[in-house]
MARDREN-252547 format. One line per 4 residues: for each residue x negated, y, z of N, C-alpha, C, CB. Coordinates in nm, 4 decimals, decimal comma, padded with zeros to 6 digits, always signed. Atoms other than C-alpha are relative to their C-alpha. Glycine has a CB too. Layout:
% residues N
X:Y:Z:X:Y:Z:X:Y:Z:X:Y:Z; ...
***
This chain:
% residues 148
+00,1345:+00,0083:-00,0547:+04,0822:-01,7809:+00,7644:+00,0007:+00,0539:+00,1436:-00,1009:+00,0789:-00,0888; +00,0185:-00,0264:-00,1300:+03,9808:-01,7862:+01,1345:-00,1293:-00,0499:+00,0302:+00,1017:-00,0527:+00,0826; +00,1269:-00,0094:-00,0565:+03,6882:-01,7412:+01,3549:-00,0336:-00,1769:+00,0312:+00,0061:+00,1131:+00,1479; -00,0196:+00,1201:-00,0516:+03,7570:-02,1229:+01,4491:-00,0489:-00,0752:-00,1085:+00,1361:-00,0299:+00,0452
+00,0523:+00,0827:+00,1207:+03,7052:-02,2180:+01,0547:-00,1036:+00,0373:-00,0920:+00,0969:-00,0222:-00,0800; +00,1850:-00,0523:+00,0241:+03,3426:-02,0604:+01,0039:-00,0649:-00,0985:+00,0074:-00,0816:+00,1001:+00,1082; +00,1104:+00,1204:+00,0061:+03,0869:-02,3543:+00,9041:-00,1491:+00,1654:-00,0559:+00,0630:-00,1886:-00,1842; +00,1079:+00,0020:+00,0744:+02,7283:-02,2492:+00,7783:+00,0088:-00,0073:-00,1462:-00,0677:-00,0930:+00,0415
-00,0441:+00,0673:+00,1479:+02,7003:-02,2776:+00,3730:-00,0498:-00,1743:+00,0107:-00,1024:+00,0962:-00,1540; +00,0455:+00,1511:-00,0055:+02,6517:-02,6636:+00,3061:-00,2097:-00,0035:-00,0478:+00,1297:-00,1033:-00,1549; +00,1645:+00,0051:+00,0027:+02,2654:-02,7436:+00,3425:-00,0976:+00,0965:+00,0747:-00,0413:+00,0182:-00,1373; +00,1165:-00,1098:-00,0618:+02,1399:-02,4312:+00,5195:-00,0126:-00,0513:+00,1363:+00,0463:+00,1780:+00,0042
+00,0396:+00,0449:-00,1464:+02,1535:-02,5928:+00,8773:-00,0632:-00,1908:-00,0172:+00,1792:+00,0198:+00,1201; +00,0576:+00,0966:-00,0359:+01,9107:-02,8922:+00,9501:+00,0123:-00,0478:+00,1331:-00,1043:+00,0183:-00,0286; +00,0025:+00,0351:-00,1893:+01,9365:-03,1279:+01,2484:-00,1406:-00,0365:+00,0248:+00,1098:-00,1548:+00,0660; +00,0704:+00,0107:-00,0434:+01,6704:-03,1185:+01,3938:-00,0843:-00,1200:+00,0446:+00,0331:+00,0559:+00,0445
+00,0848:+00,1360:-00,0278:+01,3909:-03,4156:+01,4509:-00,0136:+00,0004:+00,1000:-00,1203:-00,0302:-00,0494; +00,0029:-00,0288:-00,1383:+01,4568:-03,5608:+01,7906:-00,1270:-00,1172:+00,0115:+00,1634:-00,0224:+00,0955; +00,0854:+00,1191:-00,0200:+01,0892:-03,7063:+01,8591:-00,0174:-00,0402:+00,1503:-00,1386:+00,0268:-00,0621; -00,0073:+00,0581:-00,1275:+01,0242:-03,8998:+02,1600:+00,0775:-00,0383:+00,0926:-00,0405:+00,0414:+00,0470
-00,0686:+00,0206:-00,1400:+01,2955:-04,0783:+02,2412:+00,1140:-00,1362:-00,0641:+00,0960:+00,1806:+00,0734; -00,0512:+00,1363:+00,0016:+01,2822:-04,4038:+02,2142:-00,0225:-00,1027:-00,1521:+00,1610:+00,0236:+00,0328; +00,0427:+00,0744:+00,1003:+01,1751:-04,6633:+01,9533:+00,0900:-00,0198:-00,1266:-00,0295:-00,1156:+00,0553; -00,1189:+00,0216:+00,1464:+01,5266:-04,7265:+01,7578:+00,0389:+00,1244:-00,0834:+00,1631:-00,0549:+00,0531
-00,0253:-00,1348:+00,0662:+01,5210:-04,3222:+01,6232:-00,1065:-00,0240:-00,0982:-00,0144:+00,1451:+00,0956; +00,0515:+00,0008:+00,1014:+01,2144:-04,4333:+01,4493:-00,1094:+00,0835:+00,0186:+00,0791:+00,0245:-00,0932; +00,0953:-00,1115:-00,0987:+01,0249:-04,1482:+01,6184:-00,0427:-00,0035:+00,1319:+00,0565:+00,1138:+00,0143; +00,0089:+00,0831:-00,1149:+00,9580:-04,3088:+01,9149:-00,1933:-00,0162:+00,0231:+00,0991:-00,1666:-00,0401
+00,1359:+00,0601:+00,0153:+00,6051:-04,4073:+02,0343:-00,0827:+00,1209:-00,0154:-00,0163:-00,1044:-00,1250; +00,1081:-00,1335:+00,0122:+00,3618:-04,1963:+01,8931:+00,0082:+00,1200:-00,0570:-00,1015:-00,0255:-00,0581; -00,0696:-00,1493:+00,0303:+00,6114:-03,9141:+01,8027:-00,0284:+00,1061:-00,1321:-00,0412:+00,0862:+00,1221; +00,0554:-00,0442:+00,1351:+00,4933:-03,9156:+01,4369:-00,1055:+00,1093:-00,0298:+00,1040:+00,0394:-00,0688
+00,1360:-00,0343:-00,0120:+00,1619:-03,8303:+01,5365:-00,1239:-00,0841:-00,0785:-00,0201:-00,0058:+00,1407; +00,1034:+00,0924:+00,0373:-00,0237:-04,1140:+01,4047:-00,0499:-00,0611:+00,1951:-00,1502:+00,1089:-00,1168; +00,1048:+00,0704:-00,0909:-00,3041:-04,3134:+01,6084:-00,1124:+00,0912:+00,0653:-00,0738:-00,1089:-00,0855; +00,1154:-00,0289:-00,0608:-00,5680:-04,1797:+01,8508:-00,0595:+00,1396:-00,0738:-00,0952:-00,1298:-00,0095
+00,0633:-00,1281:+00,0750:-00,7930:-03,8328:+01,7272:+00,0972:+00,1120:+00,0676:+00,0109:-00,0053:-00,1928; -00,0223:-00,1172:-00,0865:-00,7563:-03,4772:+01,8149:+00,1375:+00,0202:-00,0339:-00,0951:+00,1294:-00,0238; -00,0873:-00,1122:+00,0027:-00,4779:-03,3923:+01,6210:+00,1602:-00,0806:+00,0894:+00,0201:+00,0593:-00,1956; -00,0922:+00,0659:-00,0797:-00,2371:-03,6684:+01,8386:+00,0209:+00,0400:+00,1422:-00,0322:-00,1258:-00,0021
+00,0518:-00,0511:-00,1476:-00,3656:-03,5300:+02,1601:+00,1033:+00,1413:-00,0502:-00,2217:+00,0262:+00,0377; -00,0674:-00,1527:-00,0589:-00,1426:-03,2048:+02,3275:-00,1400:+00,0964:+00,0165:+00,0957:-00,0198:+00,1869; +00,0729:-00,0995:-00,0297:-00,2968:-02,8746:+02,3355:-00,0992:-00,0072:-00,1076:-00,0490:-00,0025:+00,1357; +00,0704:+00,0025:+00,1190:-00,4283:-02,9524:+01,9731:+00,0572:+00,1094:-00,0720:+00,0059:-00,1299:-00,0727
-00,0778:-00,0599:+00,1109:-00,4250:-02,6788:+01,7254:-00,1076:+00,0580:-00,1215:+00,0974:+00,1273:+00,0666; +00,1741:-00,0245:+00,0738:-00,6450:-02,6387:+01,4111:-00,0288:+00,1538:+00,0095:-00,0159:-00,0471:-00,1990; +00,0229:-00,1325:+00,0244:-00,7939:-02,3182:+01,3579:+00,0039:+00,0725:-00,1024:-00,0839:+00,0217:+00,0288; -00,0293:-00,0788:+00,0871:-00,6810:-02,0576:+01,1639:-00,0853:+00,0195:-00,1205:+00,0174:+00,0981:+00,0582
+00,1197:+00,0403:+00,0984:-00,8160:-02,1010:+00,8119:-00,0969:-00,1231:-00,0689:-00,0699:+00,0512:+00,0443; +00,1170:+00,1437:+00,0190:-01,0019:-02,4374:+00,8563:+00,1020:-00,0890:-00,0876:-00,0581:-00,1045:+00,1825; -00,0373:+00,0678:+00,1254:-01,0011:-02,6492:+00,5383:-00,0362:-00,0848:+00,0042:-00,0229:+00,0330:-00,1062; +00,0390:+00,1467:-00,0065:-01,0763:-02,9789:+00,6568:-00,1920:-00,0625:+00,0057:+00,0792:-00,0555:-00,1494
+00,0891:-00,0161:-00,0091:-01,4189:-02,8974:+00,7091:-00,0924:-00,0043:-00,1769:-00,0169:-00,0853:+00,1118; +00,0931:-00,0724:+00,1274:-01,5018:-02,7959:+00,3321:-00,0354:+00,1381:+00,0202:+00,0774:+00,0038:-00,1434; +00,0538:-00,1130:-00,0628:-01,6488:-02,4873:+00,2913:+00,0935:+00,1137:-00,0210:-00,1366:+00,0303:-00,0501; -00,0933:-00,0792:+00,0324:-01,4126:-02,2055:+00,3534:+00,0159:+00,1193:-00,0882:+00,0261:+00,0254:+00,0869
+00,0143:-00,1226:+00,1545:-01,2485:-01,9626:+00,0533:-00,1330:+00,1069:+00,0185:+00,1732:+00,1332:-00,0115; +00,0359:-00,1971:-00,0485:-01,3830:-01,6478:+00,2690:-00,1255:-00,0294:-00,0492:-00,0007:+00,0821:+00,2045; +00,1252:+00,0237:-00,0211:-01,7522:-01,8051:+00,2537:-00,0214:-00,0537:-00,1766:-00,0286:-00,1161:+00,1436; +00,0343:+00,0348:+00,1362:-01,7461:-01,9654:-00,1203:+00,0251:+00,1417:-00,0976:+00,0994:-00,1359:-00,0479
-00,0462:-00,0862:+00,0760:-01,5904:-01,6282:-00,2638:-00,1335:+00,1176:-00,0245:+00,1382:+00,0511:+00,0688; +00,1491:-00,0892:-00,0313:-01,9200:-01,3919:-00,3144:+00,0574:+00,1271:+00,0668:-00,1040:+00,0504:-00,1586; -00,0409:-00,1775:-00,0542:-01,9155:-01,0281:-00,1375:-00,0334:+00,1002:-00,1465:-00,1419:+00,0710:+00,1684; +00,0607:-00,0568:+00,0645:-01,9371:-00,7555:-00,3532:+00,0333:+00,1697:+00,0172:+00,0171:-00,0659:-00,1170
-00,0331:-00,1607:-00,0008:-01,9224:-00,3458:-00,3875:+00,0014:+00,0341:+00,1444:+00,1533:+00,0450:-00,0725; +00,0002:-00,0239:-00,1428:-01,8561:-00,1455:-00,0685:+00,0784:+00,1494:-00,0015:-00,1670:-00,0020:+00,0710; -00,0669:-00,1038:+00,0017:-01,6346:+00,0994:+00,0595:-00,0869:+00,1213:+00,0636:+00,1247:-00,0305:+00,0645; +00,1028:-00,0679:-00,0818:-01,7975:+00,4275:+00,0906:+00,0572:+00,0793:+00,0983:-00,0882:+00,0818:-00,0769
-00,1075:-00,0676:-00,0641:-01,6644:+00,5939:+00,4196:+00,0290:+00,1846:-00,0230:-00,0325:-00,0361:+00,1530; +00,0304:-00,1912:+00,0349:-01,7746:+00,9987:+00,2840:+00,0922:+00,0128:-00,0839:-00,1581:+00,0681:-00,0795; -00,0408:-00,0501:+00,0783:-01,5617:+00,9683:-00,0001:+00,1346:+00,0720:+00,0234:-00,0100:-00,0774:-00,0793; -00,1576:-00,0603:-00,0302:-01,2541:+01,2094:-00,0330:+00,0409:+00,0201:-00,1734:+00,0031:+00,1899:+00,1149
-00,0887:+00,0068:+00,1027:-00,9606:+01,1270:-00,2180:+00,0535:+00,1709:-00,0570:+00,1260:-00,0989:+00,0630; -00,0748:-00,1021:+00,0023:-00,8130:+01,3895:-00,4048:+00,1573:-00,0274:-00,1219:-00,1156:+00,1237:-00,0410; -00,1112:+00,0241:+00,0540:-00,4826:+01,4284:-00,5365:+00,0198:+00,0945:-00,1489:+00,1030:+00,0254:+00,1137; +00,0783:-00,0731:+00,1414:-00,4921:+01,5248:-00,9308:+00,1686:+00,0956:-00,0317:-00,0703:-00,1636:-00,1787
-00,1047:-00,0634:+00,0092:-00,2552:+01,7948:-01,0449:-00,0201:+00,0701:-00,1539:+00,0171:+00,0931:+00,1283; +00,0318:-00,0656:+00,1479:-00,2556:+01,9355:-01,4133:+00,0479:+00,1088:-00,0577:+00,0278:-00,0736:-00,0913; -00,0703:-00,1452:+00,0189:-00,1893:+02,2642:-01,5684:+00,1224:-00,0251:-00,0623:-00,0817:+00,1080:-00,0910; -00,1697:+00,0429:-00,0092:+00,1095:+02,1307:-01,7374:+00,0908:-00,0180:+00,1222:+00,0178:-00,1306:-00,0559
+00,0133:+00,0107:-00,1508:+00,1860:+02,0597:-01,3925:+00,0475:+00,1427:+00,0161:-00,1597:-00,0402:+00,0689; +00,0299:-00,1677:-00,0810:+00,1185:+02,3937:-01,2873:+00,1282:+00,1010:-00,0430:-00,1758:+00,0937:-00,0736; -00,0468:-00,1492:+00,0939:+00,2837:+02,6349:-01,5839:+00,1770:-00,0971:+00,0313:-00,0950:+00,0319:-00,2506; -00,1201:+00,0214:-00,0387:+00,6060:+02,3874:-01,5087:+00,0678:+00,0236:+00,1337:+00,0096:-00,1032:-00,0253
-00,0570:-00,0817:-00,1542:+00,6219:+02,4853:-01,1109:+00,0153:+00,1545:-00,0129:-00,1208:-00,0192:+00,1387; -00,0126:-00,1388:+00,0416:+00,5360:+02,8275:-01,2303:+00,1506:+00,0571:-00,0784:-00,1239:+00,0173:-00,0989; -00,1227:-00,0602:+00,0953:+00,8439:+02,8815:-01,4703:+00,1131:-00,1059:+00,0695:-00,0259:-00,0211:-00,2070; -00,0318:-00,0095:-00,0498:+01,0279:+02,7047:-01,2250:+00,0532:+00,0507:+00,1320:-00,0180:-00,0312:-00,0366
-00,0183:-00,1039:-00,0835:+01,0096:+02,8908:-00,9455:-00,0703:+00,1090:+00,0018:-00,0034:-00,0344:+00,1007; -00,0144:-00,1139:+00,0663:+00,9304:+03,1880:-01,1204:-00,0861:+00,0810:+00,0997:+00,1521:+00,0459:-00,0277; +00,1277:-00,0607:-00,1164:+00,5934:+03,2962:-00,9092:-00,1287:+00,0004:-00,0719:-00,0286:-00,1065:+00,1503; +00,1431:+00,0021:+00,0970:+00,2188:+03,3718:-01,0426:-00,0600:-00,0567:+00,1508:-00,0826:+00,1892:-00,0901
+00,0517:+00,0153:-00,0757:+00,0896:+03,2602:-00,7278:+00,0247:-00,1552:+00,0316:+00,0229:+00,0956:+00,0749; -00,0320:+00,0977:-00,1014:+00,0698:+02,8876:-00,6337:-00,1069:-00,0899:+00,0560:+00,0972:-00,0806:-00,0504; +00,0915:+00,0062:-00,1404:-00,0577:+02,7526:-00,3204:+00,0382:-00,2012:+00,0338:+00,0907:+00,1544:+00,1702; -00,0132:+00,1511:-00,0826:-00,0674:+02,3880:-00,1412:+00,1582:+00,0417:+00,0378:-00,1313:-00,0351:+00,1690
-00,1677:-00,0224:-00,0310:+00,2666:+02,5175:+00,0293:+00,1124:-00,0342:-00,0943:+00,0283:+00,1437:+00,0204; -00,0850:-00,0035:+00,1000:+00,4475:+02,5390:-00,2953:+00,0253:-00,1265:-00,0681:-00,0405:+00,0895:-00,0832; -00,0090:+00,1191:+00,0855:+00,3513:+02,1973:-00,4134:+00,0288:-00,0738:+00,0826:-00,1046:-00,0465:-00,0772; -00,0538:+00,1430:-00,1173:+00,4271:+02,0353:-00,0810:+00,1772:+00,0144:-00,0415:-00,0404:+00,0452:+00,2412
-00,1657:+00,0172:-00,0199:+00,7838:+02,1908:-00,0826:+00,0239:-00,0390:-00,1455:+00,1003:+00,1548:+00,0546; -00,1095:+00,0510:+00,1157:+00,8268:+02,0983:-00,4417:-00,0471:-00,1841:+00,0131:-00,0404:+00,0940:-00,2042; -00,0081:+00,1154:-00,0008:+00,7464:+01,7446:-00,3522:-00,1420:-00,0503:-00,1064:+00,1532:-00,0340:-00,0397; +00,0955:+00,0660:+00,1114:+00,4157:+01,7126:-00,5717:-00,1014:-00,0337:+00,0473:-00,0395:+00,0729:-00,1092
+00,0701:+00,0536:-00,0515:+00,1846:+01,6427:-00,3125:+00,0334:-00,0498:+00,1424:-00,0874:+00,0646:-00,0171; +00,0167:+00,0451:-00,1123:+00,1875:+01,5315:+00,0593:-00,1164:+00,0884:+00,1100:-00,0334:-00,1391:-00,0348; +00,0575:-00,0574:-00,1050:+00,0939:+01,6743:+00,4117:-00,1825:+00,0051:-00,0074:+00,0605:-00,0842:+00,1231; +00,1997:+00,0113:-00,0099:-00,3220:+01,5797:+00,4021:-00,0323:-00,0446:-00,1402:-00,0841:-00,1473:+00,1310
+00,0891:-00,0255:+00,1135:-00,3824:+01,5692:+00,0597:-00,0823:+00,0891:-00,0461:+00,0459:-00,0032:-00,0737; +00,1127:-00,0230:+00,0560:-00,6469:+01,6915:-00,0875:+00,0616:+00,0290:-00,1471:-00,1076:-00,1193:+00,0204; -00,0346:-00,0975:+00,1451:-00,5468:+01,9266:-00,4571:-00,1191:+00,0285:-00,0666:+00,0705:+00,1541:+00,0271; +00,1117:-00,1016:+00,0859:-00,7902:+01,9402:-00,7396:+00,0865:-00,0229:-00,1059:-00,1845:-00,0421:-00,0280
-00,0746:-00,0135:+00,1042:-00,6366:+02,0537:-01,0259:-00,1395:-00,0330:-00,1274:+00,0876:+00,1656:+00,0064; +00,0325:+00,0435:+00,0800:-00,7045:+01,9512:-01,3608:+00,0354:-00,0116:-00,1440:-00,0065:-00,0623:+00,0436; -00,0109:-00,0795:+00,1032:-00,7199:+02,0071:-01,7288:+00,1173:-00,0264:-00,1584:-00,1464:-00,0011:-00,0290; -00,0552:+00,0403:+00,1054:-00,4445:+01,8587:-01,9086:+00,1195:+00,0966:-00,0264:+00,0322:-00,1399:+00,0135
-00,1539:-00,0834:+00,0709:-00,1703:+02,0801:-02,1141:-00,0716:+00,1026:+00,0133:+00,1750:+00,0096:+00,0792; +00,0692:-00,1633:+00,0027:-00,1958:+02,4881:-02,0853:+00,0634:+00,0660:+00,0481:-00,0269:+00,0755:-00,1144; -00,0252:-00,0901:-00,0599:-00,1019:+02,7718:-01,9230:+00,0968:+00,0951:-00,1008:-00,1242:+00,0485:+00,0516; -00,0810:-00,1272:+00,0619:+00,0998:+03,0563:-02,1145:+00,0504:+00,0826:+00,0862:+00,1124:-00,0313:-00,0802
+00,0405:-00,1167:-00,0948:+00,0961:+03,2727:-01,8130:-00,0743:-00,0136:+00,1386:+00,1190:+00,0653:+00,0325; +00,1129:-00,0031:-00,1328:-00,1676:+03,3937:-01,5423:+00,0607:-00,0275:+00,0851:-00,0741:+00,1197:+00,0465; -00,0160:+00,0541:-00,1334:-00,1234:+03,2045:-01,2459:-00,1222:-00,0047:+00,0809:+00,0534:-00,1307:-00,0069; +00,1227:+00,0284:-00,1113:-00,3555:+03,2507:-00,9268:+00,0341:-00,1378:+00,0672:-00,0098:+00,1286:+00,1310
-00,0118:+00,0895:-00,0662:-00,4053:+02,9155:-00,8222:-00,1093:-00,0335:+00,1302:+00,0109:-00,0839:-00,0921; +00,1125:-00,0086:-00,0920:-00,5423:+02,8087:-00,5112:-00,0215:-00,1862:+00,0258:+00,0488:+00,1109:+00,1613; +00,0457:+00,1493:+00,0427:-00,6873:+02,4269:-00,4778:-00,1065:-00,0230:+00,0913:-00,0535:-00,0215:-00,1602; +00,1513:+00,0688:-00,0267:-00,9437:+02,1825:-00,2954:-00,1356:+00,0531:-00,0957:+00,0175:-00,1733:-00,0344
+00,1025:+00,0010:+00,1039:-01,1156:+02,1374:-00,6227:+00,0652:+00,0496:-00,1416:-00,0626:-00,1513:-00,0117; -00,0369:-00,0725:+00,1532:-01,0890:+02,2574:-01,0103:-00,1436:-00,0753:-00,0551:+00,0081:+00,2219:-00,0128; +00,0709:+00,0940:+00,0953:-01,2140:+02,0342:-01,2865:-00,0575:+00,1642:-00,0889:+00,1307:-00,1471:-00,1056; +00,1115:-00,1093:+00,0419:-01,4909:+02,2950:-01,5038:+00,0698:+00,0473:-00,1117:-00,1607:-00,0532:-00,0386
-00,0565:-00,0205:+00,1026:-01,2316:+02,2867:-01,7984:+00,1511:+00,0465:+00,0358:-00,0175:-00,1155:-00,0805; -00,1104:-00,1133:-00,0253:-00,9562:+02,3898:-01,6029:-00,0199:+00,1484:+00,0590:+00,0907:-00,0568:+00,0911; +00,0309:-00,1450:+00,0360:-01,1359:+02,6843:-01,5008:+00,0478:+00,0696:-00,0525:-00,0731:+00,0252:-00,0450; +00,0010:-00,0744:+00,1766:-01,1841:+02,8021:-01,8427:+00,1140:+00,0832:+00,0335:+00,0380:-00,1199:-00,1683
-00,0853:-00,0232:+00,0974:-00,8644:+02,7532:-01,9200:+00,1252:+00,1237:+00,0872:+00,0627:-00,1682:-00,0578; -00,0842:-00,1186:-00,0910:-00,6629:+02,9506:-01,5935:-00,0747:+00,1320:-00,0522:-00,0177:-00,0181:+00,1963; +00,0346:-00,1722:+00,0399:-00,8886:+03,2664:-01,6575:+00,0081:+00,0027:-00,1182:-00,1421:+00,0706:+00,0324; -00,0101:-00,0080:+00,1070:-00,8573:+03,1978:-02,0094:+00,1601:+00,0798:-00,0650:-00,0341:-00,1346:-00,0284
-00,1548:-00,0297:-00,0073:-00,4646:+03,2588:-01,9402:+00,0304:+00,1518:+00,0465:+00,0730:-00,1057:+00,1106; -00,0380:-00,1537:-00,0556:-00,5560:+03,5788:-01,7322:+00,0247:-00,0383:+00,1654:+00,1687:+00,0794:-00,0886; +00,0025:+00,0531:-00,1316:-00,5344:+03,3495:-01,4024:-00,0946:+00,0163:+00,0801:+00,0123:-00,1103:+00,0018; +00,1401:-00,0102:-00,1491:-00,7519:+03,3124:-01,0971:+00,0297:-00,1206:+00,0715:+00,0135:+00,1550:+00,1426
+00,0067:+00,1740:-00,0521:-00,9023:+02,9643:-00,9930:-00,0568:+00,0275:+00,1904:-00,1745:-00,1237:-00,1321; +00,0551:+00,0589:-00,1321:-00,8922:+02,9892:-00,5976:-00,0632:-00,1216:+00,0686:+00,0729:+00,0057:+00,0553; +00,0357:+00,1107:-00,0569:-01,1122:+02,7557:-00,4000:+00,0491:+00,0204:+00,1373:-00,1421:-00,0291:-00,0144; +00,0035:+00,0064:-00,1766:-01,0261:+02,6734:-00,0281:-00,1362:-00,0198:+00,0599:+00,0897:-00,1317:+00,0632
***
């Protein structure tokens, strides 16, 4: 094998349609444009979307709902969650910091914790938000539900 005996795979290269040039190519004439109308004419180009003048998807499709711009996402985190960062890195204290570096949330998220699994030791947590049943259940443990 040499640089000299490199083809393409068979079928991936097309020759190209040579229009306008000359009647015996077959493409000749009116450059497989058709007859007369806009779209034969140069400097024709339809417009983006247009469906032959039916009525377009965007306009037959109904509108509906609406985005509201106040709302804030938050990112959900669960005491299972929690009591497993806790007895992994072996701390009663955890913070946004702790859950960024363990990879469980992201730079501008938003942390409300939330009430699934349980605790089996007091952890001060600190959080956006706290669902009313995870409350409970941190001081229930002997914890402390920080708000920011």
């Amino acid at each position: 094998m040499n640089l000299s005996s490199l083809k393409p795979a068979k079928g991936s290269v097309r020759v190209n349609k040579r229009v306008g040039r000359g009647t015996g190519s077959g493409m000749g004439g009116t450059s497989t444009r058709g007859h007369k109308g806009a779209q034969s004419r140069s400097g024709y180009s339809a417009k983006k979307n247009f469906e032959g003048g039916q009525m377009p998807l965007q306009r037959r499709v109904p509108k509906f709902g609406f985005k509201n711009i106040n709302r804030v996402e938050y990112k959900p985190i669960n005491l299972d969650t929690l009591q497993q960062v806790a007895e992994a890195a072996n701390v009663t204290v955890i913070d946004r910091e702790l859950l960024l570096n363990k990879g469980l949330i992201s730079k501008k998220d938003k942390v409300k914790v939330l009430s699934r699994g349980e605790l089996s030791t007091a952890i001060e947590v600190t959080a956006d938000a706290f669902s009313v049943k995870a409350v409970e259940a941190i001081e229930k443990a002997g914890g402390k539900a920080v708000k920011l």
